[in-house]
C-alpha positions as CSV (number, residue, x, y, z in Angstrom):
1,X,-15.0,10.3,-6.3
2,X,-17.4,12.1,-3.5
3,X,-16.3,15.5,-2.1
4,X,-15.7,13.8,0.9
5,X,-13.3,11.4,-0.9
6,X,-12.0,14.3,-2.3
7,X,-11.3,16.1,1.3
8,X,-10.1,13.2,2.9
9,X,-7.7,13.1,0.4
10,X,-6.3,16.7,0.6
11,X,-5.9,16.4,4.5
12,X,-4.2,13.1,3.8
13,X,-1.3,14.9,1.6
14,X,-1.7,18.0,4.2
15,X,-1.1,15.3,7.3
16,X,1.8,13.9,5.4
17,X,3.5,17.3,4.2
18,X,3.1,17.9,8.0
19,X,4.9,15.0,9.4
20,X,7.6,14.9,6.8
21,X,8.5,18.9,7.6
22,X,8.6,17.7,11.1
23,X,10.7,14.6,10.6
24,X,13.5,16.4,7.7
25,X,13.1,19.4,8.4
26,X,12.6,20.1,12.6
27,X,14.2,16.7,13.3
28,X,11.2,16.2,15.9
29,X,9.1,13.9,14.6
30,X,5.0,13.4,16.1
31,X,4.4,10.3,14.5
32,X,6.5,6.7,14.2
33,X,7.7,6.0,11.0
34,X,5.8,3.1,10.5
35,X,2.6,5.0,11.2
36,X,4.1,7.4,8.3
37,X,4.9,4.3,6.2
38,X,0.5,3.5,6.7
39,X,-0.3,6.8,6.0
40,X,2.0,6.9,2.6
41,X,0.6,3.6,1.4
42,X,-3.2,4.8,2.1
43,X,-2.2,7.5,-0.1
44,X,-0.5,5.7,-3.0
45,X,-3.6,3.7,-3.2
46,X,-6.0,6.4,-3.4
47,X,-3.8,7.9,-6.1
48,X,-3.6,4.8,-8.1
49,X,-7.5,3.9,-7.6
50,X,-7.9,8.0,-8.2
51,X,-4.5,9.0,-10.7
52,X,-6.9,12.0,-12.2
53,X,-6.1,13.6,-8.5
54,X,-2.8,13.5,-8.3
55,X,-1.2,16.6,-7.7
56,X,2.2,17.8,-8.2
57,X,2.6,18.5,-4.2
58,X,1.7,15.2,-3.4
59,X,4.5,13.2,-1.6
């Protein structure tokens, strides 16, 4: 994995942390939840192509 790989990865789990706070938490969400649903899933693959970053903050 490439450091960019690497950062896009970490502002991935940032942008979700971000939208789920806002959705649960300040019941105002930014984002549709099917655009969360995409962002989730273009996570879960880079975890399962990349399982050796997988942190314990990820959603």
């Amino acid at each position: 994995m490439s450091l960019n790989d690497q950062e896009h990865l970490e502002k991935l789990r940032s942008l979700l942390q971000h939208h789920a706070h806002r959705y649960y938490v300040l019941d105002d969400p930014e984002i549709s939840d099917g655009e969360y649903d995409w962002l989730m899933r273009e996570l879960e693959a880079w975890e399962l192509k990349y399982p050796e970053y997988i942190t314990p903050d990820s959603p």
